[in-house]
C-alpha positions in Angstrom: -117.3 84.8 198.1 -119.1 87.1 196.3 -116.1 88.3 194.5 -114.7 85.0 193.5 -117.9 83.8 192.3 -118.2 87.0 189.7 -114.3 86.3 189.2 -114.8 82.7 188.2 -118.2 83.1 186.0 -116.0 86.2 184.2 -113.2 83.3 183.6 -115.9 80.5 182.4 -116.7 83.6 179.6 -113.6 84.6 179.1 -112.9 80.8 177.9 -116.4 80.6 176.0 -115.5 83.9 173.9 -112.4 82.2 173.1 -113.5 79.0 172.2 -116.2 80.9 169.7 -113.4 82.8 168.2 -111.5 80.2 167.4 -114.6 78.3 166.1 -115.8 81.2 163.9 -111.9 81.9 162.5 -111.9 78.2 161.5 -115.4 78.9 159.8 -114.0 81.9 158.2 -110.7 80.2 156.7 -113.1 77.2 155.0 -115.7 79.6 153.3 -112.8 82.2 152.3 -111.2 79.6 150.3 -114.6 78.0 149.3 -115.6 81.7 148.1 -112.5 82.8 146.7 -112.6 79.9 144.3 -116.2 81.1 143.3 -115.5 84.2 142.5 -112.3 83.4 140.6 -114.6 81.3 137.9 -117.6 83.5 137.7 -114.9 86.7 137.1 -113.4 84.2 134.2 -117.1 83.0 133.1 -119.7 85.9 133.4 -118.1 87.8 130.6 -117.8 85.2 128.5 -121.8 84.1 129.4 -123.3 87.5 129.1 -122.3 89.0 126.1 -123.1 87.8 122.8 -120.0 88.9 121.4 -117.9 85.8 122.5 -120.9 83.2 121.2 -120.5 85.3 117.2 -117.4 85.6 117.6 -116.7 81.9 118.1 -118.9 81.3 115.5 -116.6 83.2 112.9 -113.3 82.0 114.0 -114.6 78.2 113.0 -116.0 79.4 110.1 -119.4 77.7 111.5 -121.5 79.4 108.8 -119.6 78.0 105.7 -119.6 74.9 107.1 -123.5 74.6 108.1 -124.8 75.6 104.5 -122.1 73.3 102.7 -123.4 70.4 105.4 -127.3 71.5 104.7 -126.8 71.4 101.0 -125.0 68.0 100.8 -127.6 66.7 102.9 -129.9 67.0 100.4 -127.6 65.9 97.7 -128.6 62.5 97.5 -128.8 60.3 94.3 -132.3 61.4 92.9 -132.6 65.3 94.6 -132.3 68.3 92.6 -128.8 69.3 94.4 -127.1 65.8 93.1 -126.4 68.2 90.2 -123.1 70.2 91.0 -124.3 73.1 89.4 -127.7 73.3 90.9 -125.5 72.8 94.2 -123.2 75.8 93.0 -126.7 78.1 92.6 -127.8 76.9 95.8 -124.4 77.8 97.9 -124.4 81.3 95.6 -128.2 81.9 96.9 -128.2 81.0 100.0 -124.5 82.9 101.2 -122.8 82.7 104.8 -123.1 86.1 104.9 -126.4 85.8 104.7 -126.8 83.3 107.2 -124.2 85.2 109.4 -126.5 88.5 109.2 -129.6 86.3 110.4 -127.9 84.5 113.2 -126.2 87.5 114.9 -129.7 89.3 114.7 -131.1 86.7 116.5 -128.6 86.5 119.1 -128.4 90.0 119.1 -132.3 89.7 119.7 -132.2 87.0 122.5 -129.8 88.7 124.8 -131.9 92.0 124.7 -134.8 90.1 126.1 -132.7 88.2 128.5 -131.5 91.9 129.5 -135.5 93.3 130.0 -135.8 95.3 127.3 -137.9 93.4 125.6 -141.1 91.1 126.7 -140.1 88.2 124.3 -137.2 87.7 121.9 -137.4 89.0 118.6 -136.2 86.5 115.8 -136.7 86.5 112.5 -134.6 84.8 110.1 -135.7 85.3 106.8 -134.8 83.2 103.5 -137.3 84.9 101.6 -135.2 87.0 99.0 -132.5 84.1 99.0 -135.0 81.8 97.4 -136.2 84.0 95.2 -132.5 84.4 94.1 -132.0 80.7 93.5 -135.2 80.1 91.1 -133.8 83.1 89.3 -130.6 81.3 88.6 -132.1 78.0 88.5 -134.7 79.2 85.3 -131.0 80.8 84.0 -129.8 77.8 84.0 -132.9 75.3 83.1 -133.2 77.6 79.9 -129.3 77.7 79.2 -129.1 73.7 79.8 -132.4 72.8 77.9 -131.2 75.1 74.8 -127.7 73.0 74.5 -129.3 69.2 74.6 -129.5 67.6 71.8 -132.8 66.8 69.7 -134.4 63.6 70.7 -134.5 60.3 68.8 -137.5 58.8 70.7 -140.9 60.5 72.1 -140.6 62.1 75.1 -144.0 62.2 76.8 -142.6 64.3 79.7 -140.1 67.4 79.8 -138.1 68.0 82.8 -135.6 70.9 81.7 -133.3 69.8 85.4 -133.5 66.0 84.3 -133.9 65.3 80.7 -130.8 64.2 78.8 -132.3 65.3 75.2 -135.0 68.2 73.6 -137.8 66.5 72.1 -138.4 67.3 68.6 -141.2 70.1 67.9 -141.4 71.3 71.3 -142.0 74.9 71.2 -141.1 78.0 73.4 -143.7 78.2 75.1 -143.5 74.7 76.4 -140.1 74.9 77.2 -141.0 78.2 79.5 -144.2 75.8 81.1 -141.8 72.8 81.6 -139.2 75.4 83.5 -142.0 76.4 85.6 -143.0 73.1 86.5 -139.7 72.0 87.3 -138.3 75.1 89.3 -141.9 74.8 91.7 -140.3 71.6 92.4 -137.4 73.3 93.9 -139.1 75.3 95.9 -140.0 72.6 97.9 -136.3 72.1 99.1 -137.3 75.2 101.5 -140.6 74.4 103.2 -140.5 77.8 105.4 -138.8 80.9 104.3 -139.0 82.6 107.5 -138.2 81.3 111.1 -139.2 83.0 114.1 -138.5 82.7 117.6 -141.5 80.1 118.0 -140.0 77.7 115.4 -136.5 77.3 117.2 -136.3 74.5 119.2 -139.9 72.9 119.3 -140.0 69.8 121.2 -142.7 67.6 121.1 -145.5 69.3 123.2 -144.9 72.4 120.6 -143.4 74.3 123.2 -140.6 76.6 122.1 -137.0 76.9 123.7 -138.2 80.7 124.8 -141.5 79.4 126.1 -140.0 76.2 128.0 -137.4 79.0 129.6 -139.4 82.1 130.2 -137.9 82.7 133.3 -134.2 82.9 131.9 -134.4 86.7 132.3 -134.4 86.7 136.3 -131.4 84.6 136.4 -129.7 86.5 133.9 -129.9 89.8 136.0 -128.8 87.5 138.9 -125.8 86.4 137.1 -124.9 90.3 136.0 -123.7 90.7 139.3 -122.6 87.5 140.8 -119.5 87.9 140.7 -119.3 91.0 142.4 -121.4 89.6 145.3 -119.0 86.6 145.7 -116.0 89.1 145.6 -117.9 91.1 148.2 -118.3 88.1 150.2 -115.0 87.1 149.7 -113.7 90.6 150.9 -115.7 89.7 154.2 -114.3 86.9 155.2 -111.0 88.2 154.9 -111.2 91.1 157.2 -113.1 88.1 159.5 -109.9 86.7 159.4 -107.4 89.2 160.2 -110.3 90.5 162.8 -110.7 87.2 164.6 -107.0 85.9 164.9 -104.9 87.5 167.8 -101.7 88.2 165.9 -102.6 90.4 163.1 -99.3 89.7 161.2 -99.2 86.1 161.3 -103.2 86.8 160.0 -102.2 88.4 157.5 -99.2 86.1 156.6 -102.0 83.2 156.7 -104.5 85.1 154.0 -102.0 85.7 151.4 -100.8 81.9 151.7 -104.3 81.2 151.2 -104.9 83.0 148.3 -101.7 81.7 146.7 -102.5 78.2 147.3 -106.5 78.1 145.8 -105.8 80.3 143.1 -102.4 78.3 142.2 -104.6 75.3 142.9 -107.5 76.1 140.9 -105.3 77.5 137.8 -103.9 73.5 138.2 -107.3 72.1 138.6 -108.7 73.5 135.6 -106.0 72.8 133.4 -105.7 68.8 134.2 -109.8 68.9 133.4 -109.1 70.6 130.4 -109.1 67.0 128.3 -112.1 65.7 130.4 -114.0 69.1 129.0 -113.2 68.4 125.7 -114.8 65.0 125.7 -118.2 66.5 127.1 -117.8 69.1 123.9 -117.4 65.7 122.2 -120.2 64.3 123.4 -122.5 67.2 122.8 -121.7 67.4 119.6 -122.3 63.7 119.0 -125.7 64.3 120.8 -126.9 67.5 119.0 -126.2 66.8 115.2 -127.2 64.3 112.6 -125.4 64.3 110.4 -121.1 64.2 110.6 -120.5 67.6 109.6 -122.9 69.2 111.9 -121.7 67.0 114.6 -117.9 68.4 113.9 -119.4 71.6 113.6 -120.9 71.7 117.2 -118.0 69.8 118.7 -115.4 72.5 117.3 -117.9 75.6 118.6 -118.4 73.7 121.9 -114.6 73.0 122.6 -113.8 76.6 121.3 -115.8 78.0 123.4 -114.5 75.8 126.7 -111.2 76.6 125.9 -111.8 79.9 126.2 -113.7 79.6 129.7 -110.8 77.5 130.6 -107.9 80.4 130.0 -109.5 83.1 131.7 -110.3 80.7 134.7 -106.3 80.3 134.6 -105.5 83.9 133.7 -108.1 85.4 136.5 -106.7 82.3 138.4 -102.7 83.5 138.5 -103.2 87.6 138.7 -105.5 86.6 142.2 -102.1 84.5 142.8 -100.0 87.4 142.5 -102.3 89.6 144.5 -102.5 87.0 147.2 -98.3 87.0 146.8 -98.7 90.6 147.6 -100.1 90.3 150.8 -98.0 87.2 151.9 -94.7 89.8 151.6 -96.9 92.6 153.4 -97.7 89.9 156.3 -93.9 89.0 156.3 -92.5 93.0 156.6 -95.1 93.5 159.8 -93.6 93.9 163.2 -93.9 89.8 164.7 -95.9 89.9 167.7 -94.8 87.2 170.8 -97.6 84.8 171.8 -95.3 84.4 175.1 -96.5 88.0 176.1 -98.9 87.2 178.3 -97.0 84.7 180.5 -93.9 86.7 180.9 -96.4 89.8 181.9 -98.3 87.6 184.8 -94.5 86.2 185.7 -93.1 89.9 186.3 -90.8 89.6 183.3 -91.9 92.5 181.8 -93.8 95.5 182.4 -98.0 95.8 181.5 -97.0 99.6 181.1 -94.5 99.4 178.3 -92.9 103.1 177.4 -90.4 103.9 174.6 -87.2 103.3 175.9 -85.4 106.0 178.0 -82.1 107.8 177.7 -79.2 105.4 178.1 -81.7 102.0 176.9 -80.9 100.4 173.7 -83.6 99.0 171.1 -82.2 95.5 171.9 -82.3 96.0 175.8 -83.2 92.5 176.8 -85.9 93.3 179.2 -87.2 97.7 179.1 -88.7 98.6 182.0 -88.4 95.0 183.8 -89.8 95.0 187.6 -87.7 92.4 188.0 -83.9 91.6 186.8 -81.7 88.7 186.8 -78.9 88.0 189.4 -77.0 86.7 185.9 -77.4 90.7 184.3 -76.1 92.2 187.5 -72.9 93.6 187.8 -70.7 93.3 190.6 -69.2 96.7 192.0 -65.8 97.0 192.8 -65.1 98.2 196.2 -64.6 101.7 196.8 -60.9 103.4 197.9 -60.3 104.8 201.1 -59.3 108.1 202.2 -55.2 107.9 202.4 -55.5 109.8 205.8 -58.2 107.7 206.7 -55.6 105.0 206.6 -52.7 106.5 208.6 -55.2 107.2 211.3 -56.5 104.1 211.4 -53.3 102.6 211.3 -52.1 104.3 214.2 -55.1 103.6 216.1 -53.9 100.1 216.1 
């Protein structure tokens, strides 16, 4: 009794243990595919995300720096502003260049990823007009002077002189009032730039006077996060893999199983994120309606935003079809491993074939039916022939009878 109790609870586990295998293999085939997809888009995304290089980059190839000072300057080129003049426009776009502008911008993003790397305590921005400025009210006296020289005398009284405005040079006026009057109207100017020099606590104020940097301070923690996210997701990834082959009785068809698996989510995914590709353009479109004023800077940061998804959307798809042809990889190495039987077993319990399998002995073929059976089939039997008798074994017996 004792022994078929102990035989019957070791049967009860067996089933258990088998039942939890095939519960955590079922576990491991959902988050392998859930993982894999993961790590596929932070591979394609991280280096895009962490390095500054893509974000100036971008910024170049849509010539955004061209385009933001021309769509600053005709802002303020309204009937009645200094810059309605085209050639007090032309001095401005001189002055203020888009190198200039492209030297300041890459510093500060230059600046911001070193504090979202540690090395710095806060981000260091400082984008300075200062010497800019200067150069415009240089060219703009140049060219009050040169413009107030050429006019011709006036025919009425002029009880003010505006050198950028007036249409005539009052009669009498001498030089030292023409150098006051292009004084007066180049201090004027100056007020088309109302700060010179923008640090990292004017970008991005909102209402509370809380910077982007302030509002964010804890950006640098995820960023070390991210660093390595997609190695942790591959890692994880790896994992459930060898659960897979580990948990599933046949290693071949296991194997077989993980490579069609890899084919089929990367394939998948590679689909996935190109048929989205037109709905990600409309949130670029969006954002760009939402972030600028006025039309050109809402171009401006509709063509950097869908620039910079289209380029998160081919290396999801690139990363997306060399996984594919890993995964392909392993589905042939699955397919060129020995097949095992899942009959085994029963022909084992029902004598068919031997539990102590040998290589097969001299006179046994690779494709003997049953090596080292216990038991053979009346239908592989041959019949012997009878054997011949002795001829003198005949006579005698013959004359016996």
């Amino acid at each position: 009794m004792a022994g078929t109790g102990h035989q019957l609870m070791l049967t009860v586990l067996y089933k258990e243990m088998k039942q939890v295998r095939r519960l955590g293999l079922t576990a491991s085939q959902s988050l392998f595919r859930f993982f894999l997809a993961l790590s596929i888009v932070f591979m394609a995304i991280t280096p895009l995300v962490l390095s500054g290089d893509t974000i100036k980059a971008t910024l170049r190839d849509v010539n955004a720096y061209v385009r933001f000072r021309d769509a600053v300057v005709a802002e303020n080129s309204n009937a009645g502003n200094l810059l309605a003049d085209p050639r007090i426009k032309d001095i401005a776009k001189t002055s203020f260049t888009s190198d200039l502008l492209q030297q300041n911008l890459e510093s500060a993003i230059d600046n911001t990823y070193v504090w979202l790397q540690g090395e710095s305590p806060n981000p260091d921005i400082s984008i300075d007009f200062t010497n800019a400025e200067a150069t415009f009210l240089t060219n703009l006296r140049q060219y009050a002077l040169q413009r107030f020289v050429e006019l011709p005398t006036c025919q009425f009284i002029v009880q003010e002189i505006d050198p950028l405005t007036t249409t005539c040079t009052p009669e009498g006026v001498n030089a030292a009032q023409i150098t006051l009057a292009i004084e007066q109207g180049v201090e004027s100017a100056a007020s088309l730039l109302p700060q010179t020099v923008i640090t990292e606590d004017d970008i991005f104020v909102d209402t509370s006077g809380e910077s982007v940097f302030e509002r964010y301070s804890d950006a640098p923690k995820y960023y070390g996060i991210a660093q390595y996210s997609a190695w942790i997701l591959s890692g994880i990834t790896l994992l459930l893999a060898a659960s897979m082959i580990l948990l599933h009785k046949r290693k071949a068809v296991a194997v077989r199983s993980l490579g069609l698996s890899i084919v089929s989510v990367s394939v998948g995914l590679a689909l996935l994120t190109y048929v989205f590709g037109v709905l990600l353009t409309s949130q670029a479109e969006q954002l760009g309606s939402g972030l600028g004023a006025q039309p050109a800077v809402q171009q401006l940061t509709q063509n950097v935003s869908e620039t910079l998804l289209l380029l998160a959307r081919q290396n999801i798809i690139t990363v997306a079809l060399y996984v594919a042809l890993g995964g392909l990889v392993v589905l042939i190495a699955g397919n060129l491993l020995p097949r095992g039987s899942s009959y085994k077993d029963i022909r084992l319990k029902s004598g068919l074939v031997s539990s102590n399998e040998r290589p097969g002995q001299k006179g046994e073929t690779k494709n003997s039916k049953y090596r080292s059976s216990p038991v053979q089939s009346s239908e592989d039997t041959r019949a012997k022939k009878p054997k011949k008798r002795n001829a003198k074994v005949r006579k005698i017996t013959k004359g016996l009878e």
